[in-house]
N, C-alpha and C positions, 0 to 999 in steps of 0.2 A: 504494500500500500504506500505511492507514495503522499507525501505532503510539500504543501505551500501557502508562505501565508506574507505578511508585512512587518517589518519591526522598523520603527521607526525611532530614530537616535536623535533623541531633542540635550540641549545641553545650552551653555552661557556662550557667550562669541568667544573663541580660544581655545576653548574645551580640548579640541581634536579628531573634532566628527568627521571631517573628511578624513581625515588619515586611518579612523579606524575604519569606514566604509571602504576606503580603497583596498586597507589590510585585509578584512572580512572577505570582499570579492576577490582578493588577488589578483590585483589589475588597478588600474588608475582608473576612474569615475566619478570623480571629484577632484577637483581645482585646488591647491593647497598653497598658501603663499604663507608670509610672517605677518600679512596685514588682518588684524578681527575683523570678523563679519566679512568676509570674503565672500561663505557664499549665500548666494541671496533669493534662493529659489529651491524649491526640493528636488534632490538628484537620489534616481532610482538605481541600484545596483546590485545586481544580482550575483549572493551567494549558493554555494551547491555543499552541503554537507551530509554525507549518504543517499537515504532517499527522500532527502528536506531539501526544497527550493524557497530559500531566505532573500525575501525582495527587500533590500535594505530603503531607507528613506534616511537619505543624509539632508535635514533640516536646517533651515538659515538660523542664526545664534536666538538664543529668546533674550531680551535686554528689555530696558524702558525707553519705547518708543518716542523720537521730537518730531520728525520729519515723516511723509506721506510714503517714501520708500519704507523707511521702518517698520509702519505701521503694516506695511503690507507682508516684510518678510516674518514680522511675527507673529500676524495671523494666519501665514500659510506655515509655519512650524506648527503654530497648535492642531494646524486640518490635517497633518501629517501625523499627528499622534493619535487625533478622532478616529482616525480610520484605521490606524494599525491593528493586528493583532496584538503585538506586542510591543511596549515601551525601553527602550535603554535610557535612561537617565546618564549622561554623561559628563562627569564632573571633574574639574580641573583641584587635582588632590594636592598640590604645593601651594597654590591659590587661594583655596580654602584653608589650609592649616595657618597661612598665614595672617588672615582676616582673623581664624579664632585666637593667633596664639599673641594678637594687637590689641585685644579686648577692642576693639574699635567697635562701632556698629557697621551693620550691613550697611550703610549707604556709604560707607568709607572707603569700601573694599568694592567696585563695580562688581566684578566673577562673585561675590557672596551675596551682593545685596540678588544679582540675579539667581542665583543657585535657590534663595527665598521665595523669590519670586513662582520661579516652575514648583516647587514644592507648593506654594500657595493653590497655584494652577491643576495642580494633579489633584487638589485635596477637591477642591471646587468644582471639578469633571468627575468625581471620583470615580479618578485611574487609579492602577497601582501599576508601576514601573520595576524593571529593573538599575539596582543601582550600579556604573562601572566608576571606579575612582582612576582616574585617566592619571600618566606622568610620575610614575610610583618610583622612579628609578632612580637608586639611592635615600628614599626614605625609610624610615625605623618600621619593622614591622608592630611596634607596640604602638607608634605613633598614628599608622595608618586604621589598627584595631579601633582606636580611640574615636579617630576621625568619622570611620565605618557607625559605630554604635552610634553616634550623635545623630548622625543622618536618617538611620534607619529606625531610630524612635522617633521620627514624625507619623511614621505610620502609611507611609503612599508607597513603601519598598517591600519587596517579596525576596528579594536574593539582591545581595554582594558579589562584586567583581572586582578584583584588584587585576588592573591593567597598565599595562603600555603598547600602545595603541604604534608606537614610532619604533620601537626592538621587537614586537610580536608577542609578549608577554603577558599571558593567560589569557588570551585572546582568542585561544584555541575552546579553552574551555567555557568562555562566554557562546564562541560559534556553536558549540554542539547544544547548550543550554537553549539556544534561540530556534535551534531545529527541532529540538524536542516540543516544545512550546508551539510547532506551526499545524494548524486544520489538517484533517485528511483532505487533500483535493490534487486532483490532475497539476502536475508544475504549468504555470504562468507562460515562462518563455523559454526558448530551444535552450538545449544543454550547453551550447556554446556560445551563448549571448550573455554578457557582463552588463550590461548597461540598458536603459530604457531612456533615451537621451537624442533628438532630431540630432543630423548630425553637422546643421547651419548653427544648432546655439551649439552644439558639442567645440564647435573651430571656431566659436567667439568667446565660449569660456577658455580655454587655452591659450588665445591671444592673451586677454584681459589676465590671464596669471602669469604671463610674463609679462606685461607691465607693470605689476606687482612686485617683482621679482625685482623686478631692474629700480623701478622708482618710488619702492617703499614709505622711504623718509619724505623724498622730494614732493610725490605726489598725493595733491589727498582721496579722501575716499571714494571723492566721486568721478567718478570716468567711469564710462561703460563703452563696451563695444556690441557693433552692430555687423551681421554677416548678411552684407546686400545682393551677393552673387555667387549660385556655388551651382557650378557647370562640371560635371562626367565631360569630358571629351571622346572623339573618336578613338584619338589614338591612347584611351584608356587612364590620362591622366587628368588632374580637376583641376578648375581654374576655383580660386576663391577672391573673392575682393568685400573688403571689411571698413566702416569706418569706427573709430576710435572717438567716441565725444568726453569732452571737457569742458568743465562750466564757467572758465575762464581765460580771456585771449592772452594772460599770463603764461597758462598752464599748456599754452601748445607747444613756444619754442621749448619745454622740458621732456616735451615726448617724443621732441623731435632729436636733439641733442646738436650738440658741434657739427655744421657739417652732414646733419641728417643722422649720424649715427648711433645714436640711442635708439630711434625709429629701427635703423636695418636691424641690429643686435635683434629688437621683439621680434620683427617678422622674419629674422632667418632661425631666432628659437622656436618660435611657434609654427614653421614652415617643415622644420624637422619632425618634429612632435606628430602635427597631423599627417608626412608623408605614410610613418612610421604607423598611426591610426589607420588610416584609410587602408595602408597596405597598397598606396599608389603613391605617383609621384605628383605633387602639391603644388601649385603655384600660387603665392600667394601677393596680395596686393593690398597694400594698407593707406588708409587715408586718416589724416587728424581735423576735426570739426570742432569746433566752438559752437556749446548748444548751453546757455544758460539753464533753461528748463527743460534740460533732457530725464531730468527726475520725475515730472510732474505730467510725461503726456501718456496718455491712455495708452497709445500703442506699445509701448517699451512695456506695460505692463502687460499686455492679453499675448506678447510674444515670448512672455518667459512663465506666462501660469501663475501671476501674480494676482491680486483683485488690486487696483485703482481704487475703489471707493472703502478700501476697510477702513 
């Protein structure tokens, strides 16, 4: 008999949700940069553990929303948990121990006051989740016990997980936990399918993680990119042309660099990445835009599964 079912990994921005999604599937599926809240839309990825197919739902950060982007990636993280099978709580364990061990309050510590927060949220949906304590690596085992017990006397956790989501540790044994826990039903999608991902936003989240990548510090959070053309050719390779918006005509010569060369650096790493994806050979073609309110227009949101109006 096999089984399939959804688990969806809600956690604070940082956490490490993509990396354990991409860990989980064995494969890249998720976009991972050093910047929070990277990613901003729910990405599907599909694990195979015996005869369990674990549709993962790697979730945008849950935070307290200012802005109408915000507001929309953290109502589509809680639609992502509505609907799962099952919940992973994914919590950044040296982030929290440090918030407890400052006596500060939550709202001192952003990762705790949010870490509150989704606990508030599960109580008030009444979920119960899985807890993973993410980043264990070189922490006291007495200190993580500690940490563990605190959390899971709120009462919304069913099971503990000590992980490292970036070395593969115990990550194996959260995988089998989440397969045990999925419906009997026919598997979702072919045995060789990772991902549930168009593959126009798939080569404009790759771009946008190597601008990330490149212009962490320099650049701020908002830039998106847009994949306006993605042509198969005859002779079996793809034409791509993408533009890159910025909300200010500051913020272009940064993405362009000395010379143009910041720009080529993105598009010949992300030109690699997707030849390497597609499994063809990629051409790719990048343009930079000055869009003020490129946050604010409907379309950017109905093309990545967002709601506009949360």
């Amino acid at each position: 008999m096999t089984r399939a079912g959804f688990a969806a990994i809600i956690g604070a921005p940082n956490a490490g949700k993509s990396t354990l999604t991409n860990r989980l599937v064995g494969a890249k599926v998720s976009i991972v940069t050093q910047k929070v809240q990277t990613t901003r839309f729910p990405v599907r990825g599909v694990a195979i553990e015996g005869e369990a197919q674990v549709v993962l739902v790697d979730t945008p950060g849950i935070f307290q929303p200012r802005r109408r982007l915000d507001r929309a990636m953290v109502r589509a993280a809680w639609g992502g948990a509505e609907d799962a099978d099952v919940i992973v709580h994914l919590v950044d364990a040296p982030a929290e121990l440090a918030a407890a061990q400052s006596g500060a309050k939550p709202a001192d510590h952003r990762s705790a006051e949010d870490v509150v927060s989704i606990v508030q949220g599960l109580k008030a949906n009444g979920k119960i989740a899985i807890l993973a304590l993410n980043k264990i690596d070189g922490m006291k085992r007495d200190t993580l016990l500690d940490l563990s017990k605190t959390l899971f006397e709120t009462g919304v956790y069913s099971d503990v997980f000590m992980i490292s989501a970036k070395t593969g540790s115990g990550v194996d044994d959260l995988k089998t936990a989440l397969a045990q826990r999925m419906p009997e039903n026919p598997w979702f999608y072919p045995e060789d399918q990772t991902a549930d991902l168009p593959a126009r936003l798939m080569a404009a989240e790759i771009t946008r993680e190597k601008i990330y990548l490149r212009l962490h510090e320099e650049l701020p959070y908002a830039a998106a990119v847009e994949t306006t053309k993605f042509e198969e050719r005859a002779d079996g390779s793809i034409r791509v042309e993408q533009t890159i918006y910025v909300q200010r005509e500051s913020q272009r010569p940064i993405v362009l660099g000395a010379g143009g060369q910041t720009l080529k650096w993105i598009g010949q790493k992300s030109r690699e990445e997707l030849t390497e994806l597609f499994g063809h050979t990629t051409h790719l073609f990048l343009h930079v835009q000055v869009d003020e309110g490129w946050a604010d227009k409907r379309e950017f949101y109905g093309n990545v599964g967002l709601d506009f109006d949360a």
